[in-house]
Backbone of each chain as ProteinMPNN parsed JSONL, in Angstrom:
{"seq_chain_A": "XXXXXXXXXXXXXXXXXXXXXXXXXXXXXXXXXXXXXXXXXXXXXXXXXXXXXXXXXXXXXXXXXXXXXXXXXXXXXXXXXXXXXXXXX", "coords_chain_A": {"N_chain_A": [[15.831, 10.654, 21.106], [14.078, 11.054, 19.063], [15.709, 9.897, 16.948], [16.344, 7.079, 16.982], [13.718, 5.87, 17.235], [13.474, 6.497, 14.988], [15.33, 4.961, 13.405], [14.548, 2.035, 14.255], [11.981, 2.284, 13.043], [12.732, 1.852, 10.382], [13.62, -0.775, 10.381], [11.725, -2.069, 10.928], [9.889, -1.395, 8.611], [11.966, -2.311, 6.66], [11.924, -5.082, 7.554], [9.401, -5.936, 6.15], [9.881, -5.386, 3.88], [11.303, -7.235, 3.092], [9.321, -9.708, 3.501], [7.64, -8.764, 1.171], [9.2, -9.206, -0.82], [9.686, -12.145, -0.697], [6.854, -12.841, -1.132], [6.757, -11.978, -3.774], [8.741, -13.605, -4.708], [7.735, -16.046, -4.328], [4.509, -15.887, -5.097], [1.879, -17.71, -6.253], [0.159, -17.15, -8.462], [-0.248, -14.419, -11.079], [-0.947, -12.045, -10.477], [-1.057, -12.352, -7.718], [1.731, -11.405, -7.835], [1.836, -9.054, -8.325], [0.503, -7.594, -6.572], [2.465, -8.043, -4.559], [4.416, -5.965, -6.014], [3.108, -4.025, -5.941], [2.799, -3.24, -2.677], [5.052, -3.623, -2.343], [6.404, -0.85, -3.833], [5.054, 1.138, -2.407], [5.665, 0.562, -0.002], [8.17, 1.829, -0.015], [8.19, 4.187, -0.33], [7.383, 5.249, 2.22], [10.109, 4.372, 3.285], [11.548, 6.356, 2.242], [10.773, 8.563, 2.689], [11.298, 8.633, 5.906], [13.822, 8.352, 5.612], [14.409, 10.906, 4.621], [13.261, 12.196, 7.006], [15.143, 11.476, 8.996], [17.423, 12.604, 7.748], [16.401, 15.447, 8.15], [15.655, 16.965, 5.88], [13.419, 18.763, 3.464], [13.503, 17.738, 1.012], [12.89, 15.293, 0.08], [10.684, 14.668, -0.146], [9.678, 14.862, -2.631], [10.326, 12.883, -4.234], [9.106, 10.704, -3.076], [6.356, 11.698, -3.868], [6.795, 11.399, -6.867], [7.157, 8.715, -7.072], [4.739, 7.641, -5.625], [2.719, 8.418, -7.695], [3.942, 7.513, -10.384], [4.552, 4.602, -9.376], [1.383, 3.6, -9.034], [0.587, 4.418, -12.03], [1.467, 2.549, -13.178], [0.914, 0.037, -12.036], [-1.94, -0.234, -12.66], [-1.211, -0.119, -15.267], [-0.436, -2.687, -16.152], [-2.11, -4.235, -14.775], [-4.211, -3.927, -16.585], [-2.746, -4.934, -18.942], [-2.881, -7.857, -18.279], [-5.537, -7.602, -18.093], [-7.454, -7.119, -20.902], [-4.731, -8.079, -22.41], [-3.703, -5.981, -23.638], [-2.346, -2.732, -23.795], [-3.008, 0.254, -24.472], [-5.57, 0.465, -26.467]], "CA_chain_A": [[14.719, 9.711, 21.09], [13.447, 10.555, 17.712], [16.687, 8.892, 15.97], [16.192, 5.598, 17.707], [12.649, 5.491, 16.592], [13.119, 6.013, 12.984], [15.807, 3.254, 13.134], [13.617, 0.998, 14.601], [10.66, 1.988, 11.87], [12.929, 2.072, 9.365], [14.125, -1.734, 10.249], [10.187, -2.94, 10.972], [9.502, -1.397, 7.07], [13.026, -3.174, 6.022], [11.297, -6.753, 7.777], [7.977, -5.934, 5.586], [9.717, -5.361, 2.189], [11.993, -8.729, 2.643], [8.303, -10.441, 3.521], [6.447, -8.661, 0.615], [9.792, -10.167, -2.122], [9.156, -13.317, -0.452], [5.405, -13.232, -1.754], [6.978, -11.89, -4.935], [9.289, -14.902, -5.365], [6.425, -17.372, -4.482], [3.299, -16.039, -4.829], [1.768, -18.887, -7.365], [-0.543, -16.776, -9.845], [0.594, -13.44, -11.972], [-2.031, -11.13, -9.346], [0.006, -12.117, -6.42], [3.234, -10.951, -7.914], [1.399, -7.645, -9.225], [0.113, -7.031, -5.682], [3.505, -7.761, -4.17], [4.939, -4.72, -5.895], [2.096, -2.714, -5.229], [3.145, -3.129, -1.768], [6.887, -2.518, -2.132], [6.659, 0.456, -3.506], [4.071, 2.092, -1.172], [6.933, 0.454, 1.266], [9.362, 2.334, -0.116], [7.498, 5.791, -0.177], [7.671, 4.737, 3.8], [11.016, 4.289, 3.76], [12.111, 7.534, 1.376], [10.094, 9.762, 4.14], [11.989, 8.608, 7.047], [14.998, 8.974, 5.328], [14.389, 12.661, 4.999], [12.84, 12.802, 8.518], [16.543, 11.306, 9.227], [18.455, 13.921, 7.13], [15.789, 16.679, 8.669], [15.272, 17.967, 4.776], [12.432, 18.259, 3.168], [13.63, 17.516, -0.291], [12.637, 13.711, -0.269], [8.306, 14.055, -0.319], [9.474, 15.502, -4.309], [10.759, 11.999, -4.839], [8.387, 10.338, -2.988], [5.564, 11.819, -4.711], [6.747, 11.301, -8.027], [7.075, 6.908, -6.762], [3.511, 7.665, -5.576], [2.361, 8.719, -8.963], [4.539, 6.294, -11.281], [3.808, 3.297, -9.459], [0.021, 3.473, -9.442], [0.341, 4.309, -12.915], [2.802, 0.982, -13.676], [0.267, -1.106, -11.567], [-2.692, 0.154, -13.864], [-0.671, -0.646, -17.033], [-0.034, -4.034, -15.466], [-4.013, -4.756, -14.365], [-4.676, -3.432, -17.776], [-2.647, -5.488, -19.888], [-3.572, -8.54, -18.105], [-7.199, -8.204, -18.518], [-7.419, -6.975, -22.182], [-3.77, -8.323, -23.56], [-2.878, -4.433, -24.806], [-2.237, -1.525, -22.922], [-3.878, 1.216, -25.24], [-6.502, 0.145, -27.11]], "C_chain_A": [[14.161, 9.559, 19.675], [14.339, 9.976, 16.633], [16.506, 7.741, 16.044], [15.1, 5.219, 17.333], [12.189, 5.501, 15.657], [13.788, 5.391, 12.784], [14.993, 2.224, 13.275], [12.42, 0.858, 13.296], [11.244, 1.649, 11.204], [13.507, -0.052, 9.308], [12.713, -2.62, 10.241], [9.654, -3.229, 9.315], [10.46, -2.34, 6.495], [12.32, -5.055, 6.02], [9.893, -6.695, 6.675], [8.404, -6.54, 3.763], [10.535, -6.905, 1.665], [10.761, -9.874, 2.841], [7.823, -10.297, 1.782], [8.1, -9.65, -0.814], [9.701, -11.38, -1.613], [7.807, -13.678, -1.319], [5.717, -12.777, -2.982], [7.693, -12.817, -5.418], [8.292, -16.208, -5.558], [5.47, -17.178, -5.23], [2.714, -16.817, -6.714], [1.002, -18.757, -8.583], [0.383, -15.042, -9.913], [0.006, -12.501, -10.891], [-1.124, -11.199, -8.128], [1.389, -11.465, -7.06], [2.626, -9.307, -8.266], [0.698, -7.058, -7.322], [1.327, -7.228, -4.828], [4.347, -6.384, -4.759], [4.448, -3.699, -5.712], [3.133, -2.648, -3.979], [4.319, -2.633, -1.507], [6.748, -1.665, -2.862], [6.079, 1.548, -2.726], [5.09, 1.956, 0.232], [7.938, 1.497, 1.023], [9.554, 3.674, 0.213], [8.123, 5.847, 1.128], [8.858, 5.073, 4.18], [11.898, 5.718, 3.267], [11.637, 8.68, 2.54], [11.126, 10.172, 5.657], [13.27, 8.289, 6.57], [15.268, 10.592, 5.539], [14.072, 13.1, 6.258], [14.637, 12.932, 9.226], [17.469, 12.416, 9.247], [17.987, 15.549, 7.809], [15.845, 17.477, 7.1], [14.358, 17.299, 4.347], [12.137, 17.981, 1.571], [12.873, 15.862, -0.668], [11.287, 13.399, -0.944], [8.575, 14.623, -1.783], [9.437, 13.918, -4.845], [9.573, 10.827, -4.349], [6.951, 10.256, -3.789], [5.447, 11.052, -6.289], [6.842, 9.347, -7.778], [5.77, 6.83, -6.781], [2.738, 7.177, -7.157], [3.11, 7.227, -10.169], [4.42, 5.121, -10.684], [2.326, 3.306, -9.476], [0.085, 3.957, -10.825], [0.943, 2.927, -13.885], [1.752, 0.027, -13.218], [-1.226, -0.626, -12.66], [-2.688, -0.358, -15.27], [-0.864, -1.99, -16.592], [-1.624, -5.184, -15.606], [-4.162, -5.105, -15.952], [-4.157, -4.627, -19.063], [-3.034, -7.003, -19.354], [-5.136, -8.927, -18.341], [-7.837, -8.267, -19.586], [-6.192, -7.384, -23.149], [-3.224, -6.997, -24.126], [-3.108, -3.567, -23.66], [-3.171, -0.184, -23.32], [-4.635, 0.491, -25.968], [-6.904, 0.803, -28.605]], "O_chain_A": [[13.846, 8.5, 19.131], [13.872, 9.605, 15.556], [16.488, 7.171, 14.953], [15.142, 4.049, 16.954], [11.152, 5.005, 15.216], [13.447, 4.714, 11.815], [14.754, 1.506, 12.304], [12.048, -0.175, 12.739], [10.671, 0.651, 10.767], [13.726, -0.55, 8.204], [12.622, -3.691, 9.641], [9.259, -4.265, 8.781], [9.968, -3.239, 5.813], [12.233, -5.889, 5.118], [9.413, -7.817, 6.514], [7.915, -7.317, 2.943], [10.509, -7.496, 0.585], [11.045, -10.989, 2.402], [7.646, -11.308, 1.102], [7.785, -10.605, -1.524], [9.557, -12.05, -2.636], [7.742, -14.656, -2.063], [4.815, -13.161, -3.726], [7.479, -13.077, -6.602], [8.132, -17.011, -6.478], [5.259, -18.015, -6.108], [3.061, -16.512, -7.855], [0.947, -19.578, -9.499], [1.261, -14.614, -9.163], [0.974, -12.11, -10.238], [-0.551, -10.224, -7.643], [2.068, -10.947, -6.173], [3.506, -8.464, -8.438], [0.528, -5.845, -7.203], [1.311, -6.279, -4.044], [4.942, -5.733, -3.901], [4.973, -2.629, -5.402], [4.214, -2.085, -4.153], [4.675, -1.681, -0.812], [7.567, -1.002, -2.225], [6.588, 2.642, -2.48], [5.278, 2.766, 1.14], [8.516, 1.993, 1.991], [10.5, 4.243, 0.757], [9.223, 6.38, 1.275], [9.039, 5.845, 5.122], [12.861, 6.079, 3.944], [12.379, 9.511, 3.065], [11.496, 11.211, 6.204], [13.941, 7.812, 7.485], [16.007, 11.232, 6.287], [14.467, 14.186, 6.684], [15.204, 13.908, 9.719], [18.064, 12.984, 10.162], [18.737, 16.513, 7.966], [16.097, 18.68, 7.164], [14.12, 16.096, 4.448], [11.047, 17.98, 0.998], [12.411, 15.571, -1.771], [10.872, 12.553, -1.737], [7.501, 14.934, -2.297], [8.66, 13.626, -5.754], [9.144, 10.076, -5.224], [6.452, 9.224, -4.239], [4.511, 10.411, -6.768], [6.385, 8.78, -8.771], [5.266, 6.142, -7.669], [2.366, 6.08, -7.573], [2.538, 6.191, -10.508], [4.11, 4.268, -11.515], [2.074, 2.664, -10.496], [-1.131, 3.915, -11.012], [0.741, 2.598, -15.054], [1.591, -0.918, -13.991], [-0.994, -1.096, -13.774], [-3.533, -0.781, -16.058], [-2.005, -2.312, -16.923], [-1.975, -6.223, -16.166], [-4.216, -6.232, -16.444], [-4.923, -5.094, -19.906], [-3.69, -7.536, -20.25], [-5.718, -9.974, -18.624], [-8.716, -9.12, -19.709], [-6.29, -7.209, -24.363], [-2.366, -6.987, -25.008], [-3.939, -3.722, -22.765], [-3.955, 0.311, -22.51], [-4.029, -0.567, -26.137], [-7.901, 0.404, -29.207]]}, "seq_chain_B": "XXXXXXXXXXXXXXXXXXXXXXXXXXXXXXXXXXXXXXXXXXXXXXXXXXXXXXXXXXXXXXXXXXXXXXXXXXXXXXXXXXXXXXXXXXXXXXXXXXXXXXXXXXXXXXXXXXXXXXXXXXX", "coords_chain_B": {"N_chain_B": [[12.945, 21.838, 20.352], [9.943, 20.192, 22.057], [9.744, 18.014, 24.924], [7.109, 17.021, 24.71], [6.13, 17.379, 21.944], [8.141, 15.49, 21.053], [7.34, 12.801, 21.772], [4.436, 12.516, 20.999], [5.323, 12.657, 17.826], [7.075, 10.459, 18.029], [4.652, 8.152, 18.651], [3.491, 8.382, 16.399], [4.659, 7.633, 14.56], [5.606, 5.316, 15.201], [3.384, 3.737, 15.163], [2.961, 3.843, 12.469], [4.569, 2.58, 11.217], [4.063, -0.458, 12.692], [2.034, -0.971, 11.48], [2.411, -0.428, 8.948], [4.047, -3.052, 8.471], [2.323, -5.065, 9.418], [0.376, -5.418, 7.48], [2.163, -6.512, 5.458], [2.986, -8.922, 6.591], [0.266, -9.914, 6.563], [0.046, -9.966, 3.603], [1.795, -12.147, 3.242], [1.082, -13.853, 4.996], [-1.673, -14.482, 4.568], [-4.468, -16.725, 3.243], [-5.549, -17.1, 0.325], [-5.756, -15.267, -2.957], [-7.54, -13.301, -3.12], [-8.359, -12.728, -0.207], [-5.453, -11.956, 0.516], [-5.48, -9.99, -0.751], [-6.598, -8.0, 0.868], [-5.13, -7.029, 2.998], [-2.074, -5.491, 1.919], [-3.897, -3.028, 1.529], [-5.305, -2.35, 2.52], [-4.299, -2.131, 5.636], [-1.723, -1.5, 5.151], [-1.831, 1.149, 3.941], [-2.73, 2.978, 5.96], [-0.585, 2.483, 7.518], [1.147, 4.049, 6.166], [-0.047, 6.397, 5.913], [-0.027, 7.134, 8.861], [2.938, 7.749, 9.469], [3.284, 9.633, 8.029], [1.57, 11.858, 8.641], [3.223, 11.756, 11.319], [5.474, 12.854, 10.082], [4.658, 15.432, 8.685], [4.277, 16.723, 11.698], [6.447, 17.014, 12.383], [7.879, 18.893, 10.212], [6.215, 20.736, 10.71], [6.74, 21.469, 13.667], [9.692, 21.548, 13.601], [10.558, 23.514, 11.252], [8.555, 25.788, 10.656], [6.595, 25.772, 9.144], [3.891, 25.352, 7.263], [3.798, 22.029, 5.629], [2.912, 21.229, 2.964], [3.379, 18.384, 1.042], [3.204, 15.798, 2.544], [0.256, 15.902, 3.171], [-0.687, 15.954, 0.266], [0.601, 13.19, -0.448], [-0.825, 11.66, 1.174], [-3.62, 11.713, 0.153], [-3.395, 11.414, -2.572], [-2.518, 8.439, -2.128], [-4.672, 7.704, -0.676], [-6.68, 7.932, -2.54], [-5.601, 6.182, -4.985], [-4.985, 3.691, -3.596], [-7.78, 1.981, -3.323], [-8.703, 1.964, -5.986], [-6.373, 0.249, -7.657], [-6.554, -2.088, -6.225], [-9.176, -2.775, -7.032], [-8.788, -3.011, -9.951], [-6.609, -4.843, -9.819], [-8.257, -6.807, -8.652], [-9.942, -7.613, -10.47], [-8.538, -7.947, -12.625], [-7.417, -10.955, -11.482], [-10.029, -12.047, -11.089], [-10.358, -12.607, -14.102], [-8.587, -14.494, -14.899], [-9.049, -16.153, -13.97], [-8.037, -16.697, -10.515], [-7.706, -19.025, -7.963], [-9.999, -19.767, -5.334], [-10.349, -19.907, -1.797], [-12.149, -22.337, -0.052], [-14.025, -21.955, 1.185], [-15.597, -19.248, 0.381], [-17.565, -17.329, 0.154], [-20.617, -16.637, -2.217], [-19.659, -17.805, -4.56], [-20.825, -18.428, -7.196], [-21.059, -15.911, -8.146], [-18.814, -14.924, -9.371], [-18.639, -15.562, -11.988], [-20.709, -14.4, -13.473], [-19.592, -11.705, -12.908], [-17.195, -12.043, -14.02], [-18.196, -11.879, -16.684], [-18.919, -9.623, -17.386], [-21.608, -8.544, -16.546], [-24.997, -7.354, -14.725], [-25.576, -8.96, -11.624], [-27.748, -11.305, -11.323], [-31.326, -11.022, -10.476], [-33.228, -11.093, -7.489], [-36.326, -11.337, -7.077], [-39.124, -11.167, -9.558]], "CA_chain_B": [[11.729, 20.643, 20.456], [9.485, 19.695, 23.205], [9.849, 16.666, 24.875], [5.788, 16.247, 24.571], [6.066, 16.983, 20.267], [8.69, 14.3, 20.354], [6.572, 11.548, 21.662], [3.501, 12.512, 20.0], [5.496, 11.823, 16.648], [7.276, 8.815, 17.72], [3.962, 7.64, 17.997], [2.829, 8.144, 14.85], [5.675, 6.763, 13.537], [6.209, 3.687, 15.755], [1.674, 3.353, 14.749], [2.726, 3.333, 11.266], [5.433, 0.96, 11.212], [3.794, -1.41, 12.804], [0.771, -0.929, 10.65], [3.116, -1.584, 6.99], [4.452, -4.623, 9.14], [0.742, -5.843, 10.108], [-0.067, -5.518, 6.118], [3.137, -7.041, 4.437], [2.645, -9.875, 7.284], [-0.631, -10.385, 5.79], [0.477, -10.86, 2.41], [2.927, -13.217, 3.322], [0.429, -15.7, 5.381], [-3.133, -14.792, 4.238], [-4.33, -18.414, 2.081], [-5.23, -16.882, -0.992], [-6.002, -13.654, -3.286], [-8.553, -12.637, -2.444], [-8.149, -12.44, 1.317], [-4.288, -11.347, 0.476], [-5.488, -8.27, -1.448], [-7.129, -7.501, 1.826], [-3.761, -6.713, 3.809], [-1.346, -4.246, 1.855], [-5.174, -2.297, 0.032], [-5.934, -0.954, 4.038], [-3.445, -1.747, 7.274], [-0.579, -0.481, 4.669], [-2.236, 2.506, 3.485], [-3.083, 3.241, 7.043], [0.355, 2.611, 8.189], [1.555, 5.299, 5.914], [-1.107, 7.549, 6.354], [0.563, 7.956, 10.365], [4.194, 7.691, 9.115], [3.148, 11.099, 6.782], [1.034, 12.619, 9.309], [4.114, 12.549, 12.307], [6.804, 14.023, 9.587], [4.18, 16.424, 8.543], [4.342, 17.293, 12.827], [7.586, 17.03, 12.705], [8.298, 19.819, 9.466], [5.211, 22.107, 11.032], [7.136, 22.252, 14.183], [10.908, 21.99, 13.042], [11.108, 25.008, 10.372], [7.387, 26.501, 11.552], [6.086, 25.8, 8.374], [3.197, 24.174, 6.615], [4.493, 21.611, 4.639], [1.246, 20.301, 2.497], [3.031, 17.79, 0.087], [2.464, 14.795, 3.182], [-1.355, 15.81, 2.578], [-0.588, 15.452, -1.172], [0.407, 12.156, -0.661], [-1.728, 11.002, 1.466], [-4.998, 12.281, -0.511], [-3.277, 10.948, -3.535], [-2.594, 7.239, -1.468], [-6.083, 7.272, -0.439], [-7.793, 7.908, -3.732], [-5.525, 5.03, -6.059], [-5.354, 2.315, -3.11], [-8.879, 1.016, -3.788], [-8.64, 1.961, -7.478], [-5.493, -0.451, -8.284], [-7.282, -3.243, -5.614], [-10.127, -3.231, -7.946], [-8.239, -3.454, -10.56], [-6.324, -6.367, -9.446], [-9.293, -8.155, -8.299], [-10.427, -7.624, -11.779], [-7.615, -9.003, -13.695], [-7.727, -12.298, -11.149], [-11.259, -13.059, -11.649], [-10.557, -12.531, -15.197], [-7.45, -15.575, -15.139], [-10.156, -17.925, -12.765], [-7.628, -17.39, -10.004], [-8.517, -19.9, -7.079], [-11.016, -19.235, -4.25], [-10.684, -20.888, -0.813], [-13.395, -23.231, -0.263], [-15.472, -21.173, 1.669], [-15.465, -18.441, -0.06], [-19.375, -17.185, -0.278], [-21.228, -16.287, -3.355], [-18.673, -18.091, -5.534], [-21.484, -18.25, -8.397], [-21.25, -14.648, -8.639], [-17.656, -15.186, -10.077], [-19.12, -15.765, -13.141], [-21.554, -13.175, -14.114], [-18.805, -10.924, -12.765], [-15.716, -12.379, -15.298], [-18.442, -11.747, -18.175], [-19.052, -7.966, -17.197], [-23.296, -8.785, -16.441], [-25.172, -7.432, -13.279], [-25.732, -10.266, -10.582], [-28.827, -11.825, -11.332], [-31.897, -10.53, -9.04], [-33.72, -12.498, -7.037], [-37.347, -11.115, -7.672], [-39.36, -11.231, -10.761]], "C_chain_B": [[11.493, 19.943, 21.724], [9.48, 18.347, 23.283], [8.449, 15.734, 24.531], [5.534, 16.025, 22.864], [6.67, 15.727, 19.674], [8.118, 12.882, 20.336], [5.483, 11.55, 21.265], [4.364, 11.826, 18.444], [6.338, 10.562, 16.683], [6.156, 8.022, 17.657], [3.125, 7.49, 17.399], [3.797, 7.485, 14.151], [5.591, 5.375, 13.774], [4.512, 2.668, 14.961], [1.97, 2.887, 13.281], [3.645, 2.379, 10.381], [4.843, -0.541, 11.452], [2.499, -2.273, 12.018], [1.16, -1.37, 9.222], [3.334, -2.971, 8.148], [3.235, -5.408, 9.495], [0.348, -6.565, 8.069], [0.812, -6.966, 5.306], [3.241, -8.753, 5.063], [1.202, -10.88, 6.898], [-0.547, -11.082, 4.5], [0.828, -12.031, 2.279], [1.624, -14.307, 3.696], [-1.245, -15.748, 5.13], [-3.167, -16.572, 3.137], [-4.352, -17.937, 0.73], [-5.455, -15.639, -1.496], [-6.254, -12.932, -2.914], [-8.774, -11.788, -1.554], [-6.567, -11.551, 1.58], [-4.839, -9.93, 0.108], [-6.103, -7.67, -0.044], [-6.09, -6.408, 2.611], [-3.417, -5.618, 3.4], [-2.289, -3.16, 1.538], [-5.338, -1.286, 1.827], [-4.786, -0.888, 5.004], [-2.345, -0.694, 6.724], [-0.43, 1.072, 3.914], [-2.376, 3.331, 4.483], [-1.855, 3.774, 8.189], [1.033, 3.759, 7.539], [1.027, 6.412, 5.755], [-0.209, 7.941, 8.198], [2.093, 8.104, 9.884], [3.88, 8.934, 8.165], [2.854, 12.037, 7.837], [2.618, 12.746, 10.387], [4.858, 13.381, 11.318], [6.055, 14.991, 9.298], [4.218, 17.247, 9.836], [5.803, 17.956, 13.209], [8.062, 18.314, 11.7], [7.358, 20.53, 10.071], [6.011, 22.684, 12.149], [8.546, 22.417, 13.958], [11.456, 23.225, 12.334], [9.57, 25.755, 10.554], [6.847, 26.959, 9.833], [5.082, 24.942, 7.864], [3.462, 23.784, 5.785], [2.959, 20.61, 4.222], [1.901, 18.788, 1.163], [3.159, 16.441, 0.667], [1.059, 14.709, 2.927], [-1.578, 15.552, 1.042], [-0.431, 13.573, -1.283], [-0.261, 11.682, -0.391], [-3.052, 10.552, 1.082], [-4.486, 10.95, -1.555], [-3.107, 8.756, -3.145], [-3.763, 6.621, -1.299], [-6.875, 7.053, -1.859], [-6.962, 6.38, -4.697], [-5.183, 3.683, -5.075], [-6.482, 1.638, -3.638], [-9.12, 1.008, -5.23], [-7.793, 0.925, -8.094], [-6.103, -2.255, -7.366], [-8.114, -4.035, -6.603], [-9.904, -3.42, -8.897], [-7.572, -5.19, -10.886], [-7.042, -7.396, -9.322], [-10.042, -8.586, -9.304], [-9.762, -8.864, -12.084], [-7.39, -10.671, -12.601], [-8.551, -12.96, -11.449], [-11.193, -13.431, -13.16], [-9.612, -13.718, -15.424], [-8.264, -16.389, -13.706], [-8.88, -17.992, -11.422], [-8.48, -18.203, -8.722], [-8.72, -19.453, -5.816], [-10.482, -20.325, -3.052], [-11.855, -21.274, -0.804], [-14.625, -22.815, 0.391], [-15.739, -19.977, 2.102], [-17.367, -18.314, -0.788], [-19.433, -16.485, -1.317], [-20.139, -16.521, -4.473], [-19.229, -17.813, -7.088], [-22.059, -17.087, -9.052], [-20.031, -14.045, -9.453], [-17.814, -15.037, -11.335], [-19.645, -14.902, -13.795], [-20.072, -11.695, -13.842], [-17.564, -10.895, -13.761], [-16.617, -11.474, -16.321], [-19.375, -10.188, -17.985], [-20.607, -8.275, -17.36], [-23.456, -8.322, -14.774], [-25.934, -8.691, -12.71], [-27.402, -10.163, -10.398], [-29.743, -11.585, -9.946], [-32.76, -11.804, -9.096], [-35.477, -12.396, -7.278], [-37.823, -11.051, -8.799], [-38.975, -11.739, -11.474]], "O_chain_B": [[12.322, 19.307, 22.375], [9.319, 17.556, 22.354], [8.373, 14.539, 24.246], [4.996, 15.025, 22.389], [6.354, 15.077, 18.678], [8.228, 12.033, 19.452], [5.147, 10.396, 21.002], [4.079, 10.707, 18.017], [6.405, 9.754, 15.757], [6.208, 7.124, 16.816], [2.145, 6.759, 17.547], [3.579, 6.806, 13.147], [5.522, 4.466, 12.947], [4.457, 1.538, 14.477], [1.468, 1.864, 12.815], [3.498, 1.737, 9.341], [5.028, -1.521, 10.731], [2.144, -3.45, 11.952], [0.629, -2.221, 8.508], [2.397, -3.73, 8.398], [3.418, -6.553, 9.909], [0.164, -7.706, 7.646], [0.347, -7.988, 4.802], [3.495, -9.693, 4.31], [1.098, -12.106, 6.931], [-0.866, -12.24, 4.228], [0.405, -12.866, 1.48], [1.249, -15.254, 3.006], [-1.962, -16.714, 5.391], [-2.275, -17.224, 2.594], [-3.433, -18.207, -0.044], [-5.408, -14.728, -0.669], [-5.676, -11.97, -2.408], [-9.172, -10.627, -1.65], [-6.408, -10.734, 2.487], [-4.563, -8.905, 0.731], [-5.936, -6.45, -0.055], [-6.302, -5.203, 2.748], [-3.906, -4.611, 3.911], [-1.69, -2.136, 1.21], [-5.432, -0.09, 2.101], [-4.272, 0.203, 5.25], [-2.012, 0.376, 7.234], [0.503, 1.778, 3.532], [-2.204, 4.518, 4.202], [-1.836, 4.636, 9.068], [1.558, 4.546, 8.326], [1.675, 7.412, 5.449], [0.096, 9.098, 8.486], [2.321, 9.27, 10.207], [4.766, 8.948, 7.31], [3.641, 12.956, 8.066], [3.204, 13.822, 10.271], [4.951, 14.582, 11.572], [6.688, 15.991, 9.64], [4.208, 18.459, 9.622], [6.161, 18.891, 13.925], [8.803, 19.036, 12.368], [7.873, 21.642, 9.96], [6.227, 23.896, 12.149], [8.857, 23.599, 14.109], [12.475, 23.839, 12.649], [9.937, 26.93, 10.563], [6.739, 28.108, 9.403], [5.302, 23.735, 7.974], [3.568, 24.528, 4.81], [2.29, 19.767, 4.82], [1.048, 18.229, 0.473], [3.254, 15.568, -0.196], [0.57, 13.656, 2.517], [-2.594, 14.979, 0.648], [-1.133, 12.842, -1.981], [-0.816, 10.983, -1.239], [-3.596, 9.499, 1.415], [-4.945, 9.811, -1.472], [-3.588, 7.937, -3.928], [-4.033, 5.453, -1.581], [-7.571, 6.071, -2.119], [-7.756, 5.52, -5.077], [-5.094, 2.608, -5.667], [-6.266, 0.705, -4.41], [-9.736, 0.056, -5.707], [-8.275, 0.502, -9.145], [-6.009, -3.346, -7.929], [-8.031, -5.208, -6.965], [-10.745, -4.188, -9.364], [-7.829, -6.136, -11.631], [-6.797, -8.553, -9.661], [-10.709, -9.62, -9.275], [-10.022, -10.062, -11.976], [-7.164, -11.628, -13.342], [-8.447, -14.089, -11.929], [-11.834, -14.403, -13.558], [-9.908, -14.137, -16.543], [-7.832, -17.026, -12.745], [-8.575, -19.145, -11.117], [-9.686, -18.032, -8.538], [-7.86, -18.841, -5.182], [-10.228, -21.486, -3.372], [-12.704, -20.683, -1.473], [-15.797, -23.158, 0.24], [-15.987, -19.521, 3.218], [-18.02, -18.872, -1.669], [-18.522, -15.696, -1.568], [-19.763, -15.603, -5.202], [-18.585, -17.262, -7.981], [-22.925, -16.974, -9.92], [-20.097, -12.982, -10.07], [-17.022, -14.274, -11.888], [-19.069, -14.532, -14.818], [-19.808, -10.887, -14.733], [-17.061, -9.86, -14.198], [-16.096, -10.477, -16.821], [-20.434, -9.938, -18.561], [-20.925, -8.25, -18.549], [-22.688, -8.598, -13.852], [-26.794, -9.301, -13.346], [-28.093, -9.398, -9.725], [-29.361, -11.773, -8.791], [-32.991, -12.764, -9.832], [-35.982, -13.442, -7.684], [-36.889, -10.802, -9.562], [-39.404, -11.617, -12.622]]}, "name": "protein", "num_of_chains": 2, "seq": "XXXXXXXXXXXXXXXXXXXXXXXXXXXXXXXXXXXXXXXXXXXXXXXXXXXXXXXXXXXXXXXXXXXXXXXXXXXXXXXXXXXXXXXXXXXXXXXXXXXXXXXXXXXXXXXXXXXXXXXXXXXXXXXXXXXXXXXXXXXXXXXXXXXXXXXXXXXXXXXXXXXXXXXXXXXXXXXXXXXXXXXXXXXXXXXXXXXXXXXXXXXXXXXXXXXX"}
C-alpha cells in the first residue's frame, strides 16, 4: 500500500512542477518567473524525500537540506539584485 | 509494520500531495502577483510540511529511530517561506508590477515603493 501511494504523490508533485514551468515559460513580469522557481525547487525537496521514502534510506534529507538552504539563498540573491541592481553592496 | 502506521502515513502523504498540487494550481490560474504569491508562500509549504512529517513516521517506526533532519527542514521551510515572499513582493512593487482592479489600498503602493510609513489618518 505504501508503494502505490508514493507513486501516486510522486506523479500529483510531477503534475505541479510541469504547471509551475508553465508559469515559468509565461508568467509576463521578471517576479512571476522568480516565484515559479521558488516553487520548483521546494517541489523538488518533495520529490527528493519520497524518493528516499521509496529506496527506504535515509541518505536523501542530506541532499534535500542542502536544496533547502541553496535555493532560498539563490531566491534572495535574485529579490536582491532586482531591487538594488547589485548583489553585495 | 502495522497496517494502522501504514495508513496514518499514507495520509500524510496523500494530504501533502494534494496540498503542493492545490499551490502550483494556484500559480498557474491565480490573475495576478500578488494573489499568485499567495499559493506556492502557504498551501505548498503546508503540503510539505505533511509529506516530511509521514517520512519522519515512517523512519521513527522503520529503523526505531529519531530521525530530526525532517524537523530541520521543516523549521528551516517555515522560517524562509515568508522571508523570500516578502522579498518578492518587494522587488514587484519596486518594477510597478500590475494590480488587479480591485485591489484595495492601491495608494499605499506608493509610499511603500519609496520605503515611507503609510500616512496616518489623525493629526
Amino acid at each position: 500500500m505504501l508503494s502505490t501511494t508514493i507513486i501516486i504523490v510522486s506523479t500529483l508533485i510531477c503534475i505541479s512542477l510541469i504547471m509551475n514551468l508553465l508559469r515559468l515559460l509565461r508568467g509576463p513580469d521578471l517576479p512571476d518567473r522568480i516565484l515559479a522557481l521558488d516553487t520548483l525547487y521546494i517541489n523538488s525537496i518533495g520529490l527528493i524525500l519520497l524518493f528516499g521514502l521509496y529506496k527506504g534510506s535515509a541518505l536523501y534529507f542530506e541532499s534535500a537540506l542542502l536544496i533547502a538552504m541553496l535555493g532560498f539563498v539563490s531566491t534572495a540573491a535574485i529579490c536582491k539584485y532586482l531591487l538594488r541592481g547589485d548583489i553585495i553592496e | 509494520m502495522s497496517i494502522t502506521v501504514e495508513i496514518i502515513i499514507c495520509a500524510f502523504l496523500l494530504m501533502g500531495g494534494l496540498f503542493v498540487l492545490l499551490g502550483s494550481f494556484g500559480l498557474l490560474r491565480l490573475p495576478d502577483f500578488y494573489t499568485r504569491l499567495h499559493a506556492p508562500t502557504k498551501a505548498t509549504t503546508l503540503g510539505l510540511a505533511g509529506l516530511l512529517i509521514g517520512s519522519m513516521i515512517y523512519f521513527f517506526v522503520a529503523e526505531q529511530r529519531l530521525v530530526v533532519h525532517e524537523l530541520l527542514i521543516t523549521l528551516f521551510l517555515l522560517i524562509t517561506a515568508p522571508v523570500s515572499a516578502h522579498m518578492m513582493a518587494k522587488s514587484a512593487l519596486h518594477h510597478r508590477v500590475k494590480m488587479v482592479k480591485h485591489t484595495q489600498g492601491q495608494q499605499l503602493a506608493n509610499t511603500a515603493r519609496k520605503r515611507q510609513p503609510p500616512p496616518s489618518d489623525g493629526a
